[in-house]
C-alpha positions as a Markdown table, in Angstrom:
| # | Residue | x | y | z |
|---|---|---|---|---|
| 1 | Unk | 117.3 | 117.9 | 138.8 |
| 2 | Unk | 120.9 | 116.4 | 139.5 |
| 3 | Unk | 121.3 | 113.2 | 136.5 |
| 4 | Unk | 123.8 | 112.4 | 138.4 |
| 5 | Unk | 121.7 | 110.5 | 141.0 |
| 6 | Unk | 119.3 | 108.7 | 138.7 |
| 7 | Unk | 119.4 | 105.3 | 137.5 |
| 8 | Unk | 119.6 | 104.1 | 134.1 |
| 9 | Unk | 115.3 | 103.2 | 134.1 |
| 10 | Unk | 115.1 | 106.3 | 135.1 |
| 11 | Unk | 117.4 | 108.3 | 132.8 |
| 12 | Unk | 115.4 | 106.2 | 129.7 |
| 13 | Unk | 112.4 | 107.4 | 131.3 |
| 14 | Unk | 113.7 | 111.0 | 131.4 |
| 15 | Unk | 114.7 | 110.4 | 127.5 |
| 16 | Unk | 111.1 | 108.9 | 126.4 |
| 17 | Unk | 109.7 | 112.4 | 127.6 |
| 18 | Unk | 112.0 | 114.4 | 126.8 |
| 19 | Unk | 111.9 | 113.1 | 123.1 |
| 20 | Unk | 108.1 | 113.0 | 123.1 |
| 21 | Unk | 107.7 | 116.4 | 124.3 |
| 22 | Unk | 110.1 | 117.9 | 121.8 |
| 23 | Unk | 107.6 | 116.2 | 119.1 |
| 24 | Unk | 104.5 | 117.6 | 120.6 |
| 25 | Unk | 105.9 | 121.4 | 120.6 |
| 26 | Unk | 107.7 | 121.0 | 117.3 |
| 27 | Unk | 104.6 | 119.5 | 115.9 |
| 28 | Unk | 102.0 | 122.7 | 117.8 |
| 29 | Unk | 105.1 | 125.1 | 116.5 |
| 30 | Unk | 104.6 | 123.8 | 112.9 |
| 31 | Unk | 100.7 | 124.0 | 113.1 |
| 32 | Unk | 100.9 | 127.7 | 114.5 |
| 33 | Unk | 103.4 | 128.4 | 111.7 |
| 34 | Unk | 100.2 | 127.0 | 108.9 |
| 35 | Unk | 97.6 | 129.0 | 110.5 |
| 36 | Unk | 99.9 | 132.4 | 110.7 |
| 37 | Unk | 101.0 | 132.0 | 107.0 |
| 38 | Unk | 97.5 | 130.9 | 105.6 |
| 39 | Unk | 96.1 | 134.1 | 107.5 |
| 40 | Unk | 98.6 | 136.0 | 105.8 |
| 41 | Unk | 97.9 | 134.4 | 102.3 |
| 42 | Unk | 94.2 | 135.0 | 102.8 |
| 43 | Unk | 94.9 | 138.5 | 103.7 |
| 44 | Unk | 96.0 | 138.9 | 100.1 |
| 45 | Unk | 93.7 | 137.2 | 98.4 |
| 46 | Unk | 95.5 | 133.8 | 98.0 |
| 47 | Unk | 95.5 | 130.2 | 99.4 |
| 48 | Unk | 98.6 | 128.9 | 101.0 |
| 49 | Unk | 98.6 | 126.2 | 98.2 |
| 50 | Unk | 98.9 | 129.0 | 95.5 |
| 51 | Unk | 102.0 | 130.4 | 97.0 |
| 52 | Unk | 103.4 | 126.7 | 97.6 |
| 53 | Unk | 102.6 | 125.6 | 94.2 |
| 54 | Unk | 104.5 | 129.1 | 92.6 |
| 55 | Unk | 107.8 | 128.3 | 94.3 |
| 56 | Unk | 110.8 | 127.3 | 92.7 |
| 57 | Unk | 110.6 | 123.5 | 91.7 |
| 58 | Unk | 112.4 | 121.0 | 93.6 |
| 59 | Unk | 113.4 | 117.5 | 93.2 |
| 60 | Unk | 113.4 | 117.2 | 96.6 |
| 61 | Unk | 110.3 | 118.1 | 98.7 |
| 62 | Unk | 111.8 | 117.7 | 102.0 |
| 63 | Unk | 112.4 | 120.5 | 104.4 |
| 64 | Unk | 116.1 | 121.8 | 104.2 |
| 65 | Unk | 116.7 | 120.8 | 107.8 |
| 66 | Unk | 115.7 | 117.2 | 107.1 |
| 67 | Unk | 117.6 | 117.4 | 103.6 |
| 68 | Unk | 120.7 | 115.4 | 103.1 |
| 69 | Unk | 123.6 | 116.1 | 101.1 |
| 70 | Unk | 123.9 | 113.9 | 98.2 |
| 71 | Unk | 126.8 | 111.7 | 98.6 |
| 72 | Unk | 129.7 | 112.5 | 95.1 |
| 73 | Unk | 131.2 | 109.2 | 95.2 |
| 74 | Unk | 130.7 | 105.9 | 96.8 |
| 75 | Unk | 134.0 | 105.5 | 99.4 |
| 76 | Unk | 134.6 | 102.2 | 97.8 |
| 77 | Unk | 134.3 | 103.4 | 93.7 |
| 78 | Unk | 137.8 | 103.6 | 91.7 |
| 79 | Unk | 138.9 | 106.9 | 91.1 |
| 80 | Unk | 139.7 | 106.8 | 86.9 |
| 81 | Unk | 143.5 | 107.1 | 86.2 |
| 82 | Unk | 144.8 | 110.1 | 85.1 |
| 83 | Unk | 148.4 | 108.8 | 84.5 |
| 84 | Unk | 149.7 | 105.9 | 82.6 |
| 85 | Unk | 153.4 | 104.2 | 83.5 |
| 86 | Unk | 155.4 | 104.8 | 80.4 |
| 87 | Unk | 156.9 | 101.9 | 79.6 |
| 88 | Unk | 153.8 | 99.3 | 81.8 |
| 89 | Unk | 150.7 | 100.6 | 80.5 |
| 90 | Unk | 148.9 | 98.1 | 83.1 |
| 91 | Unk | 150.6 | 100.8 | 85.7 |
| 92 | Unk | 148.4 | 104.2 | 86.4 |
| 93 | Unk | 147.6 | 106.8 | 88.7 |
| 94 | Unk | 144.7 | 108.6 | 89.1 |
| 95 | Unk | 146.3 | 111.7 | 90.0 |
| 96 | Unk | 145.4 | 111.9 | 94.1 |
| 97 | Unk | 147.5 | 111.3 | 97.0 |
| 98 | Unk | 150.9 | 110.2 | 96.8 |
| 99 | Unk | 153.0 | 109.9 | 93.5 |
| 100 | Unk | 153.7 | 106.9 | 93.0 |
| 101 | Unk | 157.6 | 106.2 | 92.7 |
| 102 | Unk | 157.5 | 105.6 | 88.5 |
| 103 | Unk | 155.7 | 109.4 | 88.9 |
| 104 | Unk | 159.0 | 111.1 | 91.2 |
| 105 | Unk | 162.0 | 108.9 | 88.6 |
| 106 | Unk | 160.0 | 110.6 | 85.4 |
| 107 | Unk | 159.7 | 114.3 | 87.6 |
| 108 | Unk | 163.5 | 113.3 | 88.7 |
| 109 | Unk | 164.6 | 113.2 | 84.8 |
| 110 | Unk | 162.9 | 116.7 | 84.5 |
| 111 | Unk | 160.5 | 115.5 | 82.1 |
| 112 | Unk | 157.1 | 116.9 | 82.4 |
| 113 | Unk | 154.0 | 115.4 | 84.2 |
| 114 | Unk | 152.1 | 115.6 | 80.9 |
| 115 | Unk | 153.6 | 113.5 | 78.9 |
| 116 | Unk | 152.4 | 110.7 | 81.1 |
| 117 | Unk | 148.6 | 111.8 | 80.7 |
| 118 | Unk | 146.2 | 109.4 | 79.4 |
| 119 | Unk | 144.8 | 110.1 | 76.1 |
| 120 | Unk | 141.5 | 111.1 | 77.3 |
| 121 | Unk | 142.6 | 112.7 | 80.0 |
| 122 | Unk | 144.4 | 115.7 | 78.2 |
């Protein structure tokens, strides 16, 4: 089958079956999958729901292919400051990406990064 030569409809088509067939042997593939390990489980004297119900808890029940990784931060949240302008205390830094130029004059004095730590921070 060249793509190449078929129309859009056509290539849409091609999609909708292609889509719907994955589903139908993903979905026989899974129901194989029961009735192999529920065999198995009844061949030593359990039920596939006692071996489900002893593994390790979970606060997510989902599959690990359809699991998502938890976002750490929203993009948009402040990052807290780590660094606090010696003589403007409004002034900080939280630490990440480049010094700011009140940061390189204190480093240019040789005095140490430390001293401009916020209390908490230490």
């Amino acid at each position: 089958m060249e793509l190449a030569t078929l129309s859009l409809t056509e290539l849409r088509r091609l999609q909708s079956k292609v889509e719907t067939e994955i589903r139908r042997r993903g979905d026989n593939t899974r129901r194989e999958l029961i009735k192999k390990m529920q065999k198995m489980a009844a061949d030593e004297g359990l039920s596939l729901s006692d071996l489900i119900g002893s593994a390790p808890a979970s606060d997510d029940k989902r599959s690990p292919a359809t699991r998502k990784a938890k976002p750490a931060a929203k993009k948009n949240s402040p990052i807290p400051a780590k660094y606090r302008h010696p003589e403007n205390p409004a002034t900080t830094w939280s630490g990440r990406g480049r010094k700011p130029q009140w940061v390189v004059d204190w480093l240019a004095q040789d005095k140490p990064l430390v001293e401009l730590e916020i209390a908490g921070e230490k």
